[in-house]
N, C-alpha and C positions, 0 to 999 in steps of 0.2 A: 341556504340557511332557512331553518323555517319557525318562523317569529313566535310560534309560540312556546317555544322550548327557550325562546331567548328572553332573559329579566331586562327589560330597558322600560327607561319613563314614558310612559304615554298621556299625550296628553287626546283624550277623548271629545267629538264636536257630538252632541244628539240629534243634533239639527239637523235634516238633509240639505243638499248643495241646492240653494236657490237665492239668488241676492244676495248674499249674505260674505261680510270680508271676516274671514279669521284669520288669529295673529296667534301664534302659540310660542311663548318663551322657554324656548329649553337651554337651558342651565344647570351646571353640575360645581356646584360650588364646595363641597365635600366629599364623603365617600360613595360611589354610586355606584347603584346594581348595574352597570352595565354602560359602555363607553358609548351608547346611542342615545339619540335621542327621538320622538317619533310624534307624529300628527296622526289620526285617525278621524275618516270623513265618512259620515255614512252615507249609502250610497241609495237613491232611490230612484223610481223615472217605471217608465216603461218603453215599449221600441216595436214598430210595425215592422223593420225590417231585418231578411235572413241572413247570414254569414256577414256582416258589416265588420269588415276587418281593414286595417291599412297596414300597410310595410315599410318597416322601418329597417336600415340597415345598419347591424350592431356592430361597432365601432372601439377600437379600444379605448379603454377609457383614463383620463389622464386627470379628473376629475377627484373629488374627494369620494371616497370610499360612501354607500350607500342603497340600502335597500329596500323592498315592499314588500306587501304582504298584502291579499284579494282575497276578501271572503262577498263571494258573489253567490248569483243562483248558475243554475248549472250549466244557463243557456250562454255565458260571457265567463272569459276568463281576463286575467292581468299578466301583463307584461310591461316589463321596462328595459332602455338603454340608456347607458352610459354614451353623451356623445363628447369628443376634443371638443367644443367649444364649452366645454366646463356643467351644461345641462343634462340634467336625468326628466326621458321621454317617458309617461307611462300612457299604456294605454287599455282598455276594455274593449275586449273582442268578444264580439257575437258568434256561433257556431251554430247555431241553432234558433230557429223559429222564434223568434222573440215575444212573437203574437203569445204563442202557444206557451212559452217561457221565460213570463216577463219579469221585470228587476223590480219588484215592488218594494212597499215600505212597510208588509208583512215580515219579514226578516230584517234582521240586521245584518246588512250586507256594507262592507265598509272597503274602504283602501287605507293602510296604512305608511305610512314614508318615516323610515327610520336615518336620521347622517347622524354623524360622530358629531361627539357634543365638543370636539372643537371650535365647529361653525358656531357655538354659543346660542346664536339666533336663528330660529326658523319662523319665517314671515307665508302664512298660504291665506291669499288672496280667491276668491272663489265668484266666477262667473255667473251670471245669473242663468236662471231655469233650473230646473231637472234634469236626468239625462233623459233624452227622449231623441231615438236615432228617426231622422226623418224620412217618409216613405218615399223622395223622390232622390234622396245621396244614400245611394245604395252602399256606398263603400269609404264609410268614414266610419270613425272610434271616439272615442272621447280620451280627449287627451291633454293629462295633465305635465306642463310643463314647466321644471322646475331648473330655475336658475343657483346652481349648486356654490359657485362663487360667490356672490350674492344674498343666497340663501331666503330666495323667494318666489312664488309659485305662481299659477291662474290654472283653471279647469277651462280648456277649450269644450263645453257641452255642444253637438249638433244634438239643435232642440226645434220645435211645431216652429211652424212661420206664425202664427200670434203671437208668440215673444220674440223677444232677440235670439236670432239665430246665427249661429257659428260654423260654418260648415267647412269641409276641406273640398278644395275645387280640383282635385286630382293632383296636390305638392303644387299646385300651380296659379300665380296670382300675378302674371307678366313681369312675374321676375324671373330670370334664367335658372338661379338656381334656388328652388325652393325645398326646404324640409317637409315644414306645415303650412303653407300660409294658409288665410281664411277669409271668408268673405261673411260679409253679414247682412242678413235681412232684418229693416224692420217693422215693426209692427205697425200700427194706424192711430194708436194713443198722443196727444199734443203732451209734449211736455219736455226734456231735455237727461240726457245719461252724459255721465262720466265715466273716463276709464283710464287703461293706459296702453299704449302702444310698446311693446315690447321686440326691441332691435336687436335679435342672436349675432348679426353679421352689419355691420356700418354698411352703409349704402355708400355706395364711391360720389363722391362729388362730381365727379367726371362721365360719372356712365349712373342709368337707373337700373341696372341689369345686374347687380352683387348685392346680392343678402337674403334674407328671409327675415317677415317680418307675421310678428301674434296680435292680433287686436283681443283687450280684455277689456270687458264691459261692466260695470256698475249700476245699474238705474240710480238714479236724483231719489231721495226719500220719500216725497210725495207723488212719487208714480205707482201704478200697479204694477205688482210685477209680472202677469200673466202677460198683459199686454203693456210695453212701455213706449214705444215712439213711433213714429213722428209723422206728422204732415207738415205740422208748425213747429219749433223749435229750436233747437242746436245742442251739439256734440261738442263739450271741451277733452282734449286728449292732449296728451302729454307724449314724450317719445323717450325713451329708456335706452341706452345700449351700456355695453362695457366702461365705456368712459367715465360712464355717469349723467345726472339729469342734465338737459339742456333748459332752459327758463325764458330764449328769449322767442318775442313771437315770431312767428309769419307773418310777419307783415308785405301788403301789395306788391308784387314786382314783376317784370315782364317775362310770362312763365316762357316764351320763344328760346330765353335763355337756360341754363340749368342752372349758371350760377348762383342763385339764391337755395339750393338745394330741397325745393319743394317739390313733393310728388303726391299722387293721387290715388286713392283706389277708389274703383267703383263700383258697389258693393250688386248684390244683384236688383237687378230692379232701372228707374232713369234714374236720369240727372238733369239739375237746371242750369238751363244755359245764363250764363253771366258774362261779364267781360272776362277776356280772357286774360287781361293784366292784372285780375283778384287772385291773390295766393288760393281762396277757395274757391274757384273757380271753376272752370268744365279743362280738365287735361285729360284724363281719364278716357277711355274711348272701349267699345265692342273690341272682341278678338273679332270679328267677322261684321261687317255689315250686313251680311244677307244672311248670319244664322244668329238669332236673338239667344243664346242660351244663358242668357242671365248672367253673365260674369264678365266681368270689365278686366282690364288693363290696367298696370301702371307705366306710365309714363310720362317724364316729367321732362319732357324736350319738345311736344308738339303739340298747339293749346288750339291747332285749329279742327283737331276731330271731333267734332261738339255731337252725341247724340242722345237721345231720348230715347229708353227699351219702355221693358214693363211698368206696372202699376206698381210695384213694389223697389224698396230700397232707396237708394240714398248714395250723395256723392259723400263721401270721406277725403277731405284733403289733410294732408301728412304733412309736417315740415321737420325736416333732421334739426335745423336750431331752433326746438322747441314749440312751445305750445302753440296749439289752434284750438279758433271755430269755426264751423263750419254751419251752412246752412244748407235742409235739403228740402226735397219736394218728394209731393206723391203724383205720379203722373194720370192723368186721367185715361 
């Protein structure tokens, strides 16, 4: 279908994707042009790297009916999938030099997301930075994932290491089975982000090895947004799945067990060691001890892998019944 032939309500953002939460009510309370309804984000950023494509496998779709529309520059196109767990993936692909053919904020380049104005409400939440594909994750997209159920969004942006960075660690974030997951760097700014954890798949209480799980990030209003965290501070997050919100805390318990259902990820960068009976605590560990490549584990059954990598990042501890905070360090 190609959207411009199609009469549907648009609701227009002029703003480019940076810090910024939008909430766009589409509603058809009378006669209307058209059984869709549609968000439009403009799209700005630039990107040092070439072919930054991920693969996504297209899935039938059992999902409510919906599509997009990409007017990008020539060096990135759009694509989306329909997945069974009721979400539409899109994402922007690089084919070309980005150096040489970058997404600026010379054009209006946008994404549009059109669902049936059944869903009444479409809520897009939007990740902080630009797009900006990073020179050392050669093969990540930016990708916005939309909760069609639900009927609400985040822009996973992989953007510079002086902001918050979102990257995709190869679908892999020591969980067995992952989509997208993500890891995040942050920045060296004091001060404290909000966000929300977003759970496509429950995590088994019995095993930490079922789901894939999206970290979406907000910065606090009184941070900059170029550069927002942390040496000093804290991260409140929340945890989202199908069920619905969960509200109670993490509170302390002896992470040996799983029972309490708390897990870790550890973003790239150290982590500080703490007792290991703090819900925030060090469970989290290297894929390798002898090769540092920045990207932790989750696992929430073994709290004696305690390590310190690089100078950057941050411990994230997770809890399925609800909210945390966490405290991290910058390592020297």
């Amino acid at each position: 279908m190609i959207l411009t032939e199609t009469k549907s309500t648009v609701t227009r953002f002029t703003k480019p994707i940076s810090a910024i939460e939008l909430t766009s009510q589409c509603k058809c309370e009378h006669e209307c042009e058209s059984e869709y309804c549609g968000v439009e984000f403009m799209v700005v950023g630039n990107a040092d790297t070439a072919n930054a494509t991920t693969s996504t496998t297209a899935e039938t779709a059992t999902a409510a009916e919906a599509f997009v529309d990409c007017h990008l520059a020539e060096s990135a196109t759009c694509d989306f999938v329909h997945r069974r767990d009721g979400t539409l993936q899109i994402q922007i692909n690089s084919h070309q030099n980005l150096s040489k053919y970058p997404i600026t904020s010379n054009l209006h380049q946008y994404i549009r997301i059109f669902l049936p104005f059944a869903l009444v409400t479409f809520a897009a939440k939007i990740s902080a930075g630009n797009i900006v594909w990073a020179a050392d994750a050669p093969n990540v997209s930016l990708l916005l994932a939309i909760d069609i159920n639900k009927g609400s969004a985040a822009i996973h942006a992989p953007i510079t290491t002086d902001t918050i960075s979102i990257n995709t660690n190869n679908g892999h974030i020591g969980l067995a089975t992952v989509t997208a997951a993500v890891t995040v760097t942050l920045g060296t700014k004091s001060g404290s982000i909000s966000g929300t954890i977003y759970q496509y798949h429950s995590l088994n209480a019995a095993s930490s090895t079922d789901g894939s799980i999206f970290l979406f990030l907000q910065p606090a209003s009184n941070l900059s947004v170029s550069r927002v965290v942390v040496n000093t501070g804290s991260i409140s997050l929340k945890i989202v799945d199908f069920n619905g919100f969960f509200s109670a805390t993490c509170e302390p318990q002896n992470l040996d067990s799983i029972s309490n259902n708390c897990v870790t990820i550890l973003a790239p960068g150290g982590i500080e060691k703490r007792d290991a009976n703090q819900c925030s605590g060090v469970v989290g560990y290297s894929d390798s001890d002898d090769y540092d490549d920045g990207y932790g584990s989750i696992n929430s059954n073994n709290s004696n892998k305690n390590r310190v990598h690089n100078s950057r990042g941050s411990l994230l501890a997770v809890s399925k019944n609800g909210n945390i905070t966490i405290g991290f360090m910058q390592a020297e």
